[in-house]
FISEVEX-513451 format. One record per atom (N, C-alpha, C): residue in three letters; z, y, x. Coordinates in steps of 0.1 Angstrom, whole numbers, padded with zeros to 4 digits, always signed. Layout:
<recs>
AlaZYX...
</recs>
This chain:
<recs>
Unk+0000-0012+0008Unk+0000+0000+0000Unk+0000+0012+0009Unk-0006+0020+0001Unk-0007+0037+0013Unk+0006+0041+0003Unk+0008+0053+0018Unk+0018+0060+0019Unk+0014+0075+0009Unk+0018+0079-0002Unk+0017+0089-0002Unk+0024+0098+0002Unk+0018+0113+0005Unk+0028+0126+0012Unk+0038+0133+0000Unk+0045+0135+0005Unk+0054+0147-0006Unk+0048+0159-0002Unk+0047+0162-0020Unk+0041+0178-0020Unk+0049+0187-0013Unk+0048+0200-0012Unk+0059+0211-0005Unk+0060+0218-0019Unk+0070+0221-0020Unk+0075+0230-0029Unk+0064+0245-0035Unk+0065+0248-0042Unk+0055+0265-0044Unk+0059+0276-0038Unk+0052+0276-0025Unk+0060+0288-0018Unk+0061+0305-0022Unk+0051+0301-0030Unk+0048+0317-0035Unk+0060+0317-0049Unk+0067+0331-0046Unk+0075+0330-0060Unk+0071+0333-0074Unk+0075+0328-0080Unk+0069+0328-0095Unk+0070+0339-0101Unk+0058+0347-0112Unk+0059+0359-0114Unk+0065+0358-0133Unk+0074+0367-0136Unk+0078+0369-0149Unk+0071+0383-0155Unk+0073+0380-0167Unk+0064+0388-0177Unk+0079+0401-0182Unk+0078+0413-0181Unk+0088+0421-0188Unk+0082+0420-0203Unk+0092+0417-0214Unk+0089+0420-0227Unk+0088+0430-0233Unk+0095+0444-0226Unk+0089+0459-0232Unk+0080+0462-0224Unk+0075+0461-0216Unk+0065+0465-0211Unk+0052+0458-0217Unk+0048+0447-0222Unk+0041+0440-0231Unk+0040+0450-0244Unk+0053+0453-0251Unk+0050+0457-0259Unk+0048+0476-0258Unk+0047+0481-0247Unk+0042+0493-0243Unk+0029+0488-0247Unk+0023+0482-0240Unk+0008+0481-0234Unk+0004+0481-0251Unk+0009+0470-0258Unk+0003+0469-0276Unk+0001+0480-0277Unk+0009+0485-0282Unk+0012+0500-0289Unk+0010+0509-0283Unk+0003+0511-0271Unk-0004+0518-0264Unk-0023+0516-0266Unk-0024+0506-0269Unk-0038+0499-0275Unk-0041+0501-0287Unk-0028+0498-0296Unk-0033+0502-0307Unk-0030+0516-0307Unk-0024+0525-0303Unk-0028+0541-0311Unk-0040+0541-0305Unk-0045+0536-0294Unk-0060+0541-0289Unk-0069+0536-0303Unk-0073+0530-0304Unk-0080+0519-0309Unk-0079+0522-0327Unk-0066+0532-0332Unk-0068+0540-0343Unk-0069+0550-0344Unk-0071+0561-0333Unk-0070+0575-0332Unk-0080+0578-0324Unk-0089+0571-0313Unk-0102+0571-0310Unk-0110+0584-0316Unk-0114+0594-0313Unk-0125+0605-0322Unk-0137+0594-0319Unk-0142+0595-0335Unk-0155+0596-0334Unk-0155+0577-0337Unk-0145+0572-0335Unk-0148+0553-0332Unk-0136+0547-0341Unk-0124+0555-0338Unk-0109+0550-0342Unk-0111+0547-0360Unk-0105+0536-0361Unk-0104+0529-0372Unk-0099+0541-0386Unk-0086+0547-0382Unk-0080+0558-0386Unk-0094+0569-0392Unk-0099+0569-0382Unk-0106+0581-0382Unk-0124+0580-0387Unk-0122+0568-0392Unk-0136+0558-0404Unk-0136+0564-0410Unk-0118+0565-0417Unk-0115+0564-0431Unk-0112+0578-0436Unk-0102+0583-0432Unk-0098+0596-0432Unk-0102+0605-0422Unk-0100+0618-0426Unk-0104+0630-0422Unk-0089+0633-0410Unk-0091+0631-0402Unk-0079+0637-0389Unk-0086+0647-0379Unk-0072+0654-0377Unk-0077+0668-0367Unk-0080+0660-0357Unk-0085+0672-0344Unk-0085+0665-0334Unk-0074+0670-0325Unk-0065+0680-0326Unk-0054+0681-0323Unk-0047+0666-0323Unk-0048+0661-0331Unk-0036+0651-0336Unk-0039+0632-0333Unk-0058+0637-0330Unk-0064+0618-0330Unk-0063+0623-0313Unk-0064+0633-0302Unk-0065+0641-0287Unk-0053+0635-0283Unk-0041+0641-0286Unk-0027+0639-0285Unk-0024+0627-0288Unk-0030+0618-0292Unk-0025+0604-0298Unk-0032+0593-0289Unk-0045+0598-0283Unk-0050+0589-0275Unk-0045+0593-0260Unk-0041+0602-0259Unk-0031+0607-0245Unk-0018+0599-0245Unk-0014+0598-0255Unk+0000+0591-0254Unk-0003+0577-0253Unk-0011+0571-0258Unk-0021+0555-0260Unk-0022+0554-0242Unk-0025+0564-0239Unk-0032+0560-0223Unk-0016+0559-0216Unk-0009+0571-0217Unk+0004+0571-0209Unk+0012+0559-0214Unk+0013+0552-0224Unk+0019+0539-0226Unk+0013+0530-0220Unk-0002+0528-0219Unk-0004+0518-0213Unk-0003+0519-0195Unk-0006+0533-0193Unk-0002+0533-0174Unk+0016+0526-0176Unk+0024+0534-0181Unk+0040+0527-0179Unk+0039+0512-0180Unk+0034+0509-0191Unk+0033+0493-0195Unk+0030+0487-0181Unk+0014+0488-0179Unk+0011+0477-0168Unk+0015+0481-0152Unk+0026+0492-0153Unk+0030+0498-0138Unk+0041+0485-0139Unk+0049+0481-0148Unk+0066+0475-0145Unk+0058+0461-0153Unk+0048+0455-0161Unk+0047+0446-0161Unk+0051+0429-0152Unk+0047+0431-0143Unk+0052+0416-0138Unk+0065+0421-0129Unk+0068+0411-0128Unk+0082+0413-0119Unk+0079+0397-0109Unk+0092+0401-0097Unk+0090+0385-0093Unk+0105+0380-0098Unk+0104+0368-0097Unk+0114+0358-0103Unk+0123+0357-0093Unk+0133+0354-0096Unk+0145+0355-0090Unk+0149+0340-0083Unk+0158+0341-0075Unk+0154+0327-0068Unk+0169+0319-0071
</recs>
């Protein structure tokens, strides 16, 4: 019979997921994705300023930079 080797352990440490920062990223997707000028779902239907759909997709963008800045972490050993 052959000898098999023993594997080595996973040297690289394992990455974890933060749960508010996931849910930054959502809710940073979705106000894009409803307040969009000109595309935004919101803005199909109803009549919105652009004060209000401008300011909403700014905030959409700033939640998603925070989100995927603190997204992964490394795991603790």
């Amino acid at each position: 019979m052959a000898k098999t080797t023993k594997q080595e352990p996973n040297s690289k440490p394992g990455k974890r997921i933060r749960f508010f920062s996931v849910l930054l990223v959502l809710l940073g997707a979705d106000l894009i994705l409803l307040f969009a000028p000109g595309v935004g779902i919101l803005n199909s239907i109803f009549y919105i300023g652009e004060a209000i759909t401008w300011s909403a997709v700014a905030a959409g963008l700033v939640l998603l930079v925070f989100g995927f800045r603190n997204l992964y972490t490394k795991r603790r050993s």
